[in-house]
N, C-alpha and C positions, 0 to 999 in steps of 0.2 A: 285762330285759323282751324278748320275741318278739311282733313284729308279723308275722303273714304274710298277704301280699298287701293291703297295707294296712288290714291288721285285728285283731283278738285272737285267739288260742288259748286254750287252757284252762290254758296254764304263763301267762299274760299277766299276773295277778294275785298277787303272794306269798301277799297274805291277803284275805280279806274281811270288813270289819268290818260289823254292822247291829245297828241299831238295836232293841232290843226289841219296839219298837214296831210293827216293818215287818213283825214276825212273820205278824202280821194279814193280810196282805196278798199272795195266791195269786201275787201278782210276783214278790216276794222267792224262795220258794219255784220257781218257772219259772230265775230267772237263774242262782240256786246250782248248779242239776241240770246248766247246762251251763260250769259252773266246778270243777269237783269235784275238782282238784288243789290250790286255795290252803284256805289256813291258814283257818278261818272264827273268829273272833272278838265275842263279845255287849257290848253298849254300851250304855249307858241315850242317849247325846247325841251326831250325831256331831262336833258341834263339841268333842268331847273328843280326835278326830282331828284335823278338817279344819282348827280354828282355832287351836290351841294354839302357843305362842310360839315360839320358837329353835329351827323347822325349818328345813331347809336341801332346800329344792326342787327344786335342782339334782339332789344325790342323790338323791333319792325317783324322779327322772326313770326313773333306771337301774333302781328295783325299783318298779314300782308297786304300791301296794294301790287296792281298792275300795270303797267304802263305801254302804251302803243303808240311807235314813232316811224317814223321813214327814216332810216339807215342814209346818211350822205355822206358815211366814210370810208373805210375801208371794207371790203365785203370778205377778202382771201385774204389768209393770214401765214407766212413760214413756219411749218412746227417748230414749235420748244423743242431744244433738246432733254429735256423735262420727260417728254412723251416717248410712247413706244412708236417708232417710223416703219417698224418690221425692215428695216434697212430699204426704205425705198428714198429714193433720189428726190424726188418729186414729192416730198410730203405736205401736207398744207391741212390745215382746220379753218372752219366758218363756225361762226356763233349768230345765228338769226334769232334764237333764244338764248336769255343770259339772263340766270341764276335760277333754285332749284326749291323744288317745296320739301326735300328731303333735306334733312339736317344732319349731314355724318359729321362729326368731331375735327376730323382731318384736311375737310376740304380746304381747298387752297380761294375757292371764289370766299370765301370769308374772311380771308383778310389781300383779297384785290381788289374786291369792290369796295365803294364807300356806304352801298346800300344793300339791302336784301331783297329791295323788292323786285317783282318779274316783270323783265323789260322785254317785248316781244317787238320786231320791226318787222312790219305788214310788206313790207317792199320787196316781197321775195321773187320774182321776177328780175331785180337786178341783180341780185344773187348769179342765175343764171345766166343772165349776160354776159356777166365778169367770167365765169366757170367757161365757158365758152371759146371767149378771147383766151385763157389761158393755156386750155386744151391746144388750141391750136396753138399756140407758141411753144409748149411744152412738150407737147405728145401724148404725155402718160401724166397723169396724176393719181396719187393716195390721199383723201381726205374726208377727215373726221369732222363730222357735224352736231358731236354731242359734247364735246370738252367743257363748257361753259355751264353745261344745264343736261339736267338727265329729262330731252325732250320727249320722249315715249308717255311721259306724266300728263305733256296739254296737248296729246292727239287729238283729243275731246271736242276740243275748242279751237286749239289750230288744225289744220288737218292739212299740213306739209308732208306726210307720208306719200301718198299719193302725185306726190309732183317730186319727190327727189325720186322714188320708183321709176318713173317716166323719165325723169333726166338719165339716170344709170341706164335704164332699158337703150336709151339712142345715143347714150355715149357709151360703148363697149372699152374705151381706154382709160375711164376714170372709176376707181375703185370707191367707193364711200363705207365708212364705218361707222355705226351707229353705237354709242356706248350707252349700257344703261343698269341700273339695278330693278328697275318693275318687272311688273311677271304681264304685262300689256302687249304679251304676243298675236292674238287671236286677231289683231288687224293683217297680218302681215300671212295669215291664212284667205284672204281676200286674192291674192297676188301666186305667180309662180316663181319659185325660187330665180334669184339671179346669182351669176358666180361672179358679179361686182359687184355684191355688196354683201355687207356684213355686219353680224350684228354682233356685239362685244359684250359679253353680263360680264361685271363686277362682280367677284363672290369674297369671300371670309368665310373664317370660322362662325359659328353662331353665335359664341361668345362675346366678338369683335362686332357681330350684326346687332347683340342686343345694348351693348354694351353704349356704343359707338355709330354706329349706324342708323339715329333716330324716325321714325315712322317708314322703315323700308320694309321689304318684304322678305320673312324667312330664308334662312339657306334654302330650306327644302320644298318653299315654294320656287322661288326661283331656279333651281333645279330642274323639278317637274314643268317649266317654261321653256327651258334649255332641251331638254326633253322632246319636248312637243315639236319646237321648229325642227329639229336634228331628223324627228322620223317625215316629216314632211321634205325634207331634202334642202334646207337652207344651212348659211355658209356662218357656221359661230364660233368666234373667238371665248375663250374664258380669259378675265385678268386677276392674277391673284397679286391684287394691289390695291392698296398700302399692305405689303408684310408689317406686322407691327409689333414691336415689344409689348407679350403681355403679361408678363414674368418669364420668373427661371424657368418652367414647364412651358415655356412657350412652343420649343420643339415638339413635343409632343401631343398638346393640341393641334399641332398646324400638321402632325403625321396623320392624326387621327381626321382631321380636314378633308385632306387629300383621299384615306382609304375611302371616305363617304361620297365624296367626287365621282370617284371608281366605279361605284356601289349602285349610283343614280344614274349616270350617263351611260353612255356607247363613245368613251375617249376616241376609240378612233375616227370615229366621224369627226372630232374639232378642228378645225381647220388650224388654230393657232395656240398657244399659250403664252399671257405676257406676265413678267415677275417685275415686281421692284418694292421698296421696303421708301418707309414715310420719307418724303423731301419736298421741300416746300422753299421758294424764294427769300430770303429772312429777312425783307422790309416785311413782307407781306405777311410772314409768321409774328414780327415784331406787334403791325396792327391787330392781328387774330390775336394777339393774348390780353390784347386792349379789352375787347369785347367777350370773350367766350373766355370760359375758366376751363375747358375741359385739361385734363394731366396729360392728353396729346402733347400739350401746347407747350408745355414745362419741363418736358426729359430735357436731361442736360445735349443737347444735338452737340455736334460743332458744323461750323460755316466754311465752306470753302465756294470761292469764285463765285458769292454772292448767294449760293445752296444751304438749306441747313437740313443737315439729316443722320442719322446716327453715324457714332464713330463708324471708322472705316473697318475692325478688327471685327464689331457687329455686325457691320452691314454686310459683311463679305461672310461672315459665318451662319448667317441668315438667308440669303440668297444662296450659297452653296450647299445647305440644307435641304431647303426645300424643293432646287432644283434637283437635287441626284435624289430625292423620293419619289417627284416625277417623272424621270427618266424608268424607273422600274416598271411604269407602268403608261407611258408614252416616249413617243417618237423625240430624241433632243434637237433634232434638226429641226425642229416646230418648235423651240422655247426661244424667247425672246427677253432677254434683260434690258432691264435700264437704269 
């Protein structure tokens, strides 16, 4: 697989499978024309790919395929309590993109998926359907569109930006959050800021970026991103998650983190700050150590209510760390644990 600049090429994909169905659909059609060296492939289903048993994920990592289907299941989803909700009432994520050409150590799509490969559903108008009927039933919604996939990667090739803008523009009551670790902001320089939407970078120490974080992009690239929307007037979240054991100086690298944070940004411009330290489903952690050897996968966790993530004497020494080093130098009514 070829990522450049934290992104795809047109060798990115061996093959692309789609769906019959998606034929239909002028997307399918737009993404091909800028793939046009993988193998293309017809399907009646793609859980004939995505789901099918005794793949091995790991491998797949090294060669990806693509896949493009029509969504006829669920479009809206109730957040995890997993996720940061910013305590809103109405929380909810979509995944019209699911799984990610970055490879951090931690992710949880590596052991909930049975595949690696990128499964993209062209049907994104009923997306908006659904968001629509909800709005009105609801009133207000919070919902994240990147959970599943750090989508900002196949702007290139999908170009959904452009239409969830437009949705937030004419729905003033639905907030959308965009999480991402690329430095792929310069689209979003096209547009004027909205105060519904938002965009969430992922950061770490550098240590955890090189370490654990495979083919992402620098702290101090992505920074200088954070950067860039903030003086242009857009609405950005930082998440400093997974906090992660990475030794006894762990504190102290994640101090030295933080001052660099400081150092690069204009804090008070952030709209928000999210904390939370590694926790992962533990069917889901049990398959990810099937496939992936990383020493993530192996600290001794313990489980509770189906969770696996450090003891609680850690996790709680951890989080109150690094929250009261943020507090010296932002607002704590803006930090958000989970």
């Amino acid at each position: 697989m070829k990522i450049s600049n934290q992104n795809y090429t047109s060798e990115t994909f061996s093959h692309i499978y789609i769906e019959k169905e998606a034929l239909n659909y002028s997307l399918t059609n737009e993404i091909t024309s800028k793939l046009n060296k993988s193998k293309i492939v017809y399907i009646d289903n793609y859980n004939e790919i995505f789901s099918r048993k005794n793949q091995n994920p790991f491998l797949q990592k090294l060669s990806l395929s693509l896949i493009l289907a029509v969504n006829k299941g669920d479009f809206i989803y109730k957040g995890s309590p997993l996720c940061h909700d910013f305590e809103q009432q109405n929380f909810y994520y979509t995944n019209f993109i699911v799984n990610c050409l970055f490879d951090c150590d931690y992710c949880y799509l590596k052991g909930m998926n049975f595949s690696s490969h990128i499964l993209f559903f062209v049907n994104l108008s009923d997306y908006f359907h659904e968001l629509s009927r909800l709005l009105s039933e609801e009133g207000k919604l919070y919902l994240s569109i990147s959970y599943d996939s750090d989508i900002l990667l196949f702007e290139g090739i999908y170009p959904f930006l452009k239409e969830w803008i437009a949705f937030a523009k004419a729905n003033p009551l639905i907030t959308i959050e965009i999480r991402t670790k690329t430095t792929n902001y310069k689209k979003f320089l096209n547009y004027s800021p909205l105060e519904n939407l938002i965009i969430t970078w992922s950061i770490s120490p550098q240590e955890v970026i090189a370490k654990y974080e495979k083919n992402t992009p620098s702290l101090e690239r992505r920074l200088m991103a954070i950067s860039q929307l903030l003086q242009k007037g857009w609405k950005v979240n930082l998440a400093l998650d997974p906090i992660l054991y990475i030794g006894e100086d762990w504190g102290e690298k994640y101090k030295a983190f933080i001052n660099l944070i400081s150092q690069n940004i204009n804090l008070k411009k952030i709209n928000a700050i999210t904390l939370g330290v590694f926790r992962m489903p533990s069917d889901y952690l049990k398959r990810f150590k099937k496939f992936f050897k990383s020493p993530i996968a192996f600290f001794p966790y313990q489980t509770a209510n189906g969770v696996s993530t450090y003891p609680e004497e850690l996790k709680s020494k951890m989080i109150e760390f690094v929250s009261s080093e943020l507090e010296k130098i932002y607002d704590k009514r803006n930090i958000y644990i989970v």
